[in-house]
Backbone as a ProteinNet text record, in pm:
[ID]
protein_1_A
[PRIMARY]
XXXXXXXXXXXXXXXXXXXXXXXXXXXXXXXXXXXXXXXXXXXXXXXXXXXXXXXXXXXXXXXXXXXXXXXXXXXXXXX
[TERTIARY]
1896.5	1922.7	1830.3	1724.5	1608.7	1636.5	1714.9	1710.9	1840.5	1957.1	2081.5	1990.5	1952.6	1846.2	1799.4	1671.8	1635.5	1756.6	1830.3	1960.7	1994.4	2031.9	2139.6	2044.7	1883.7	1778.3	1770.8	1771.6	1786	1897.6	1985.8	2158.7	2151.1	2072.7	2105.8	1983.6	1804.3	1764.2	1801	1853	1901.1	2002	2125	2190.9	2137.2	2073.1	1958.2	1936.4	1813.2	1837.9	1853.4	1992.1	2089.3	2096.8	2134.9	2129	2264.5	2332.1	2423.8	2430.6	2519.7	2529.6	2625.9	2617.3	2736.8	2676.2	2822.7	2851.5	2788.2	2687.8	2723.2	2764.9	2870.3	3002.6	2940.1	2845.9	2853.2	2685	2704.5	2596.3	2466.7	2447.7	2350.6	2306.4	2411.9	2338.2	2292.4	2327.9	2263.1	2112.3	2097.6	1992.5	1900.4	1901.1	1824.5	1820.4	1907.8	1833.4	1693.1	1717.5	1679.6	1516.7	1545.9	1396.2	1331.5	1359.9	1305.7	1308.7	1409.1	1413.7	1437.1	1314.4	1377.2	1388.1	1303.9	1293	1448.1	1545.4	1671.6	1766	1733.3	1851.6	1824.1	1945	1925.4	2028.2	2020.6	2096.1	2198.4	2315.8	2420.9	2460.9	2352.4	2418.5	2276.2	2305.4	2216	2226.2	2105.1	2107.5	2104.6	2232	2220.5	2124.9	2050.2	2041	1872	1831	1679	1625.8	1485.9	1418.3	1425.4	1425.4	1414.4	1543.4	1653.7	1784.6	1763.5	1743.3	1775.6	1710.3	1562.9	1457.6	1440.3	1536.8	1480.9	1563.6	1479.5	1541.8	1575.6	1531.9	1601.4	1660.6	1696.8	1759.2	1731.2	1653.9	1704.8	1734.6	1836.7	1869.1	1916.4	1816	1791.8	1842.2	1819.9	1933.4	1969.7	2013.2	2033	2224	2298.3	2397.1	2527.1	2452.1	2556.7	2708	2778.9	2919.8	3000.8	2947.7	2982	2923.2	2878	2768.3	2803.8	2887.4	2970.2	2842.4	2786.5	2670.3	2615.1	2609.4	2502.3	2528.3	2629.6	2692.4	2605.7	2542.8	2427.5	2290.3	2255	2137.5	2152.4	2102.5	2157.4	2002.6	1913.7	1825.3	1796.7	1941.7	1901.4	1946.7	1823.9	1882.3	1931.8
6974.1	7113.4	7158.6	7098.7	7184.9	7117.2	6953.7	6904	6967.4	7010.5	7112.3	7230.5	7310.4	7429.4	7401.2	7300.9	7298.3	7264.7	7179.3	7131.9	7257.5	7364.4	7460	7575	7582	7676.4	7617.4	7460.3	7397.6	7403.8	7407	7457.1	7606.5	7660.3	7826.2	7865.2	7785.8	7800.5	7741.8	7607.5	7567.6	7689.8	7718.7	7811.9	7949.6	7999	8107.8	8114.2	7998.8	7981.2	7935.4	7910.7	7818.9	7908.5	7866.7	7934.2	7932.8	8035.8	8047.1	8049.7	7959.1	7960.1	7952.5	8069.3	8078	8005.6	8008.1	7920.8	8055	8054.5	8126.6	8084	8151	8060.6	8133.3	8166.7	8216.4	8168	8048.3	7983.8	8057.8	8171.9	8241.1	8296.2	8342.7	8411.8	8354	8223.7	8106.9	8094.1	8035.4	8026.5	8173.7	8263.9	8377.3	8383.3	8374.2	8344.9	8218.5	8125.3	7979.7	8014	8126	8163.3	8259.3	8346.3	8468.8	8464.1	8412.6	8382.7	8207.3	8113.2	7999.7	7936.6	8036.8	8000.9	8015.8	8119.9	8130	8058.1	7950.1	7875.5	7684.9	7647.8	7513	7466.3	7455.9	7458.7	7556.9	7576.3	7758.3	7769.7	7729.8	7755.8	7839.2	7984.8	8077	8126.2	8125.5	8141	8263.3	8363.8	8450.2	8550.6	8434.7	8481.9	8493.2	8437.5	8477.7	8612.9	8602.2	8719.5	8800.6	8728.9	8687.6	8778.4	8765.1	8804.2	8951.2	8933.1	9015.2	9151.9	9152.8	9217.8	9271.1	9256.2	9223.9	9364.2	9492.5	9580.5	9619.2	9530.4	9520.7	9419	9431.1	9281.5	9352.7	9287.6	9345.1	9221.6	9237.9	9165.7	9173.2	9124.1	9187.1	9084.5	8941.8	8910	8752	8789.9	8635.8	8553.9	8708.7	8682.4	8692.5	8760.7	8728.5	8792.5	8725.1	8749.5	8787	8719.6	8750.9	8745.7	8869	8916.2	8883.9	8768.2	8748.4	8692.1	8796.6	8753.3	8810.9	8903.5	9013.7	9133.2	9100	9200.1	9175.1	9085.7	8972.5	9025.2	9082.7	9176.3	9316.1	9329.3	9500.4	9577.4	9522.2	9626.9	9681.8	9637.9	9690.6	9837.3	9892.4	10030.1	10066.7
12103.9	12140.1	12252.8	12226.5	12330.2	12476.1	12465.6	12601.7	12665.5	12596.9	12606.8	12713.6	12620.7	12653.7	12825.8	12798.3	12949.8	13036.4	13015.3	13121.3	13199	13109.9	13144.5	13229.1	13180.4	13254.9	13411.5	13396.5	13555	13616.8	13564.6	13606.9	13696.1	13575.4	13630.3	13734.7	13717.3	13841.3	14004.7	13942.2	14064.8	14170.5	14091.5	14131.3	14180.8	14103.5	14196	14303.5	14307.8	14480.7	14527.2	14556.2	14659.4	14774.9	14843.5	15015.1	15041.2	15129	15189	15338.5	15386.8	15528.1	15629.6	15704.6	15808.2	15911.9	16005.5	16157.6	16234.3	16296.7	16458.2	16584.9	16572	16705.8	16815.9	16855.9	16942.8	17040.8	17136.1	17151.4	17188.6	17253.1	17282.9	17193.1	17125.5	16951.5	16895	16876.8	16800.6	16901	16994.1	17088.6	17022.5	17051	17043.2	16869.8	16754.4	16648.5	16612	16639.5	16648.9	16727.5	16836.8	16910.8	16807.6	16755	16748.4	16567.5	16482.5	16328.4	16262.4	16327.2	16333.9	16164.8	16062.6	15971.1	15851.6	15945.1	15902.3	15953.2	16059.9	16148.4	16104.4	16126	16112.7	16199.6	16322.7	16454.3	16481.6	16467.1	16440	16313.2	16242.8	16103.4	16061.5	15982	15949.6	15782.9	15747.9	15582.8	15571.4	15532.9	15510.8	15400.5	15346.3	15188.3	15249.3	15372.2	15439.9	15438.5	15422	15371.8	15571.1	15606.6	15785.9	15816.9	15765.3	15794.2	15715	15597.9	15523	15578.3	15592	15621.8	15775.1	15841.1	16011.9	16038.6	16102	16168.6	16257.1	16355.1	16508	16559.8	16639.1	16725.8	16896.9	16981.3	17131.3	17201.2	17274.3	17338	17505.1	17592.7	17690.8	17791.6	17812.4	17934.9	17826.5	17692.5	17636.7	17676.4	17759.3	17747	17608.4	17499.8	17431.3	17412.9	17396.7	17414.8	17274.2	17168.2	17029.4	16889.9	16858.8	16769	16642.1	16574.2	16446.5	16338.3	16268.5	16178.7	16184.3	16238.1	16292.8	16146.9	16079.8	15999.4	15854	15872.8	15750.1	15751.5	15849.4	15865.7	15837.8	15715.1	15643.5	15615.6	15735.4	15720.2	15871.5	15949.5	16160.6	16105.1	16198.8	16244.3	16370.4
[MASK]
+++++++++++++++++++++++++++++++++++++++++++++++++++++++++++++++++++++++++++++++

């Protein structure tokens, strides 16, 4: 019973914190995450579930070029 028990506590921490991750299709966005939040990027793929993402209230973006902001909607603390 007790090895049942732990199984299912490692089941359910594992699942906790699992990471979620989108594509950023959009190469400059990717470039300028990767510079500025590299601890949320793993080449255009971004963990939404980052304290980095989660936490971050600005974004400026001043000559990076970007063309399409798709993820940007994952950062729910920009003002």
């Amino acid at each position: 019973m007790k090895k049942i028990l732990f199984l299912f506590l490692l089941f359910t921490i594992k699942q906790v914190n699992a990471q979620t991750w989108v594509t950023i299709s959009d190469v400059n966005f990717a470039n300028w995450l990767q510079a500025n939040i590299p601890s949320a990027m793993n080449g255009n793929q971004m963990d939404i579930t980052s304290a980095a993402v989660i936490n971050r209230t600005s974004i400026i973006n001043n000559s990076w070029n970007i063309a399409n902001l798709n993820g940007i909607q994952y950062f729910t603390s920009l003002h």
